[in-house]
Structures are given as structure tokens and as C-alpha cells.
C-alpha positions in Angstrom: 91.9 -142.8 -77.9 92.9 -145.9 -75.8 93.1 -143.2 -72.4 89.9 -142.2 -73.0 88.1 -145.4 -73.4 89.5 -145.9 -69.9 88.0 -143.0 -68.6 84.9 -143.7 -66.6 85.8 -147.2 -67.2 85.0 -149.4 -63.9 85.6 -153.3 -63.9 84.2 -153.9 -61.0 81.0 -152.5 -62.4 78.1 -155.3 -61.7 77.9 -158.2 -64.2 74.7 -156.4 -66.0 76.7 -153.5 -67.1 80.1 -155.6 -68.1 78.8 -158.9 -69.8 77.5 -156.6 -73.2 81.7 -155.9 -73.9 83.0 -159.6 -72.5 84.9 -161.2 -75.5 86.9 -163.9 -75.8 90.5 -163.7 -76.3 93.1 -166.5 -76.7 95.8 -166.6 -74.6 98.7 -165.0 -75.0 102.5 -166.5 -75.7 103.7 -163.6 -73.0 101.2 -162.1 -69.6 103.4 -158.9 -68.3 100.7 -159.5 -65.8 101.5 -159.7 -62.0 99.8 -162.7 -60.3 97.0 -161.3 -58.4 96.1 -159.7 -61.8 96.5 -162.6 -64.1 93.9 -163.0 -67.0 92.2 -166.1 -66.4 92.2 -168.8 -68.9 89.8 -172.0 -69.6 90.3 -174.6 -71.7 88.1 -174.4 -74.7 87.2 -177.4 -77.2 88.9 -178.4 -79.3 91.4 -177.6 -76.7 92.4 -174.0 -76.8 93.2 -171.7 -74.1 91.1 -168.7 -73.6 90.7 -165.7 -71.6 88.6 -162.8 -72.0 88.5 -159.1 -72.7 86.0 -156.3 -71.7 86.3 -154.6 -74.8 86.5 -150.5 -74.6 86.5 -150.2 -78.5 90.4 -149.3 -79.2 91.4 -151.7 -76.1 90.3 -153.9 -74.1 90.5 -154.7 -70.2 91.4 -158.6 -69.3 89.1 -160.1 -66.7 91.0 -162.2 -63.9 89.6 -164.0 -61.4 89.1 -161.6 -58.5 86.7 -160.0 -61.1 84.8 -162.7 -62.2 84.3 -163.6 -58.6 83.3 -159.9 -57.5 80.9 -160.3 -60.7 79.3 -164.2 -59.2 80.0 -165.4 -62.3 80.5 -169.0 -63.5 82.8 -169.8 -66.1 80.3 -171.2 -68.6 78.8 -167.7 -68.3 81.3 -165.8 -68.9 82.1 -168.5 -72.1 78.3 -168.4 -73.3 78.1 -164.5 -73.1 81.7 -163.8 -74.6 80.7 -166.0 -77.8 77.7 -164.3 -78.1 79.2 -160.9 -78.3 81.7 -162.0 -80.4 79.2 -163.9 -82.9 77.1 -160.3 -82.6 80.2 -158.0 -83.4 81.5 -159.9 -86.1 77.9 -160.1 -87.8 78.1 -156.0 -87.3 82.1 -155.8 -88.6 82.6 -158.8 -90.5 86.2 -160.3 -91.0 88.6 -159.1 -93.6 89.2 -161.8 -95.9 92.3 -162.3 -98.8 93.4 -164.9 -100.1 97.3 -164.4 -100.9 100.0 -166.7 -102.9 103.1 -167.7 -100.4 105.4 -169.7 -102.4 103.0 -171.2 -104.7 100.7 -172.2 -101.9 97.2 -169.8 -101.5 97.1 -168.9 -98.4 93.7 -167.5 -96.5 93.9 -164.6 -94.2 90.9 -163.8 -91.7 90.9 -160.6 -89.7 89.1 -158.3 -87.7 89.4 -155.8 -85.3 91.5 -157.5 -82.4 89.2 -161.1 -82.8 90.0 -162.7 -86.2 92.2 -165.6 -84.1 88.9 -165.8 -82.2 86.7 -166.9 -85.1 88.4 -170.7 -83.9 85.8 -170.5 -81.8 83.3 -170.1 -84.2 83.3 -172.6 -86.6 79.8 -172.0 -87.7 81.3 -168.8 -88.8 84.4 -170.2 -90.6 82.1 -172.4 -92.6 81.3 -169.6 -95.1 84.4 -168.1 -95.7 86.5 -171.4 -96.0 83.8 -174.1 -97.1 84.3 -177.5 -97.3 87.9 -178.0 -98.1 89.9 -179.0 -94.9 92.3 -177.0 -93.8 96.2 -176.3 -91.4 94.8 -172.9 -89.4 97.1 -170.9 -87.7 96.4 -168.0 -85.1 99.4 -166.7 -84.7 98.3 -162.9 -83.5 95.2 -161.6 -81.9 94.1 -160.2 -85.1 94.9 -162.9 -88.0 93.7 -165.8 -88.5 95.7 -168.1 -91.0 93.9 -171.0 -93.5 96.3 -173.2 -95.4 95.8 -176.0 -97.4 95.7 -179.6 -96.1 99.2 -180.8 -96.4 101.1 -177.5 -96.5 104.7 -178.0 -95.8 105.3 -177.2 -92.0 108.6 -175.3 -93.1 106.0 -172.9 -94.4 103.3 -173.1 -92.2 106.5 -172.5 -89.3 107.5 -169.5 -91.9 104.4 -167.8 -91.6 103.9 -167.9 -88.3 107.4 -166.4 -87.7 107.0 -163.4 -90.3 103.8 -162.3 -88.2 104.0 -163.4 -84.9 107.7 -162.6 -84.2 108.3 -159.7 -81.7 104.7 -159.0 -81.6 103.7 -158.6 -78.4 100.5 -160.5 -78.7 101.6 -163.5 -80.1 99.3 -166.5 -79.2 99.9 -170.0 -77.3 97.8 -171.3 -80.1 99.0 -174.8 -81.4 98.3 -175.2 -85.0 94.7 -176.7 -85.7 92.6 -178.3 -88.7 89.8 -177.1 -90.3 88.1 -180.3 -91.1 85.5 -178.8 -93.8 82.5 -178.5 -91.1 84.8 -177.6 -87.5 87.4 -177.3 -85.9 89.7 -179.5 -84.1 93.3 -180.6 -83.1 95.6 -181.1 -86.1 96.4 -184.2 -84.4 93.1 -185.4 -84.6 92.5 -187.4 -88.0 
């Protein structure tokens, strides 16, 4: 399936054709990219480093800077059109959401097909699954997003991190952040 979406697949293809599959995708603990073909990252508020993928359904391409240039493309383009897309395909999918015990503590899990670490950069889409309540979110994979409760233990919150981002080769360079009941922003920030 994954060599097949390739097939035909051009990313050099003019920015009318590509920006309807540009999504955003955090960075990465781990690029086995060579320089010249490096994913590009910008630093996104609250502070979190994203690229961005030209998603082909069961994978996805990662844009670099050579092809955003070819494409004349600004960053806050390629920002504004990826968080559309995203906001579109997870109104089409929707997230997968548990809730799940952990050592007394319940623990929220958010995922969707390759994005649910993504929905950090969605807040007004985090506001109906996790409410009011603040929050300790963790993204520690592309797929899963993490909601504990305000004050977890950071043995735990270190725990559960380590159980699913361990090994896995898309493990993010996400620093844990708050959900403060509306948005979301730097743990270290109130």
C-alpha cells in the first residue's frame, strides 16, 4: 500500500496540486534524513517544533526546504494551509478517544491516523474532548496524544512516555505541555 501511494507521486508538483495533502507534523526525536533533504521545522506557539507532511494516505512525504522554495511558498502558508487540512480531516476521521486507569490516575488517550500529537495545535479542537479541567499533555508519538491530570506525578508522566515512545521510531521532540482548560501552552507557564 505505502509503494503504491508513491506511485505517480511528484513533490515537486506546483503548490495547487500539493497544498490539499500539506499536514503538519511535529518534529521528530530522530531525522535519518541527509541534509539537503532535511524536513523543515518552524517554531509554533506555544513553542513547538513542526514540520510538515504531504500526506499519501498510508504515508506521507516530508516537505524540506528546496520544496517549499520550488513551490514559492511562505512559511505562514504552508502553517495556515497545513492546519486547515488537518482541522478538515479530523472533522472527516475524528480522534479515537479512551480514557484508561494507570496507577490510580485516569489517564486520556487521543489518536488518529498519524495526527493525534498534532491536535496541540488545535486547541479549539481539544476543547470538546477534554473540557475545562487543566491538564499535563504529552505527545510522545505521532499518533497519541496523552491528557493527564494537573499534578500527575512526573515519575508517571516520565513512565508513560517511556512505555510508548521507547524504540519507536517516531518518537517526538515534544516537551511536555498544559492544557489550561481553554489552550494550550508551556507547562512552565502558570
Amino acid at each position: 500500500r505505502i509503494c503504491a501511494a508513491f506511485e505517480g507521486f511528484d513533490p515537486r508538483a506546483p503548490w495547487s496540486d500539493i497544498a490539499p495533502r500539506v499536514v503538519p507534523v511535529l518534529k521528530r526525536v530522530h531525522h535519518p534524513y541527509p541534509a539537503d533533504m532535511a524536513p523543515i521545522h518552524i517554531r509554533v506557539p506555544p513553542g513547538i517544533w513542526t514540520g510538515f507532511g504531504i500526506d499519501l494516505g498510508p504515508a506521507f512525504s516530508h516537505v524540506s526546504q528546496k520544496l517549499l522554495d520550488g513551490w514559492g511558498v511562505d512559511h505562514a502558508t504552508l502553517l495556515g494551509t497545513a492546519l486547515t487540512n488537518l482541522t478538515d480531516l479530523v472533522r472527516r476521521e475524528g480522534p479515537i478517544v479512551d480514557t484508561v486507569p494507570v496507577e490510580g490516575v485516569q489517564v486520556t488517550a487521543i489518536q488518529g491516523q498519524g495526527w493525534g500529537s498534532s491536535l496541540i495545535l488545535l486547541p479549539e479542537l481539544l476543547r470538546p474532548i477534554l473540557g475545562p479541567t487543566p491538564r499535563v499533555l504529552l505527545a510522545p508519538v505521532r499518533n497519541t496524544l496523552l491528557a493527564l491530570p494537573d499534578g500527575v506525578e512526573d515519575g508517571l508522566a516520565i513512565d508513560l512516555w517511556q512505555a510508548i515512545a521507547q524504540g519507536a521510531h517516531d518518537e517526538l521532540d515534544v516537551d511536555p505541555l498544559r492544557w489550561t482548560g481553554s489552550t494550550v501552552a508551556l507547562l512552565t507557564d502558570g
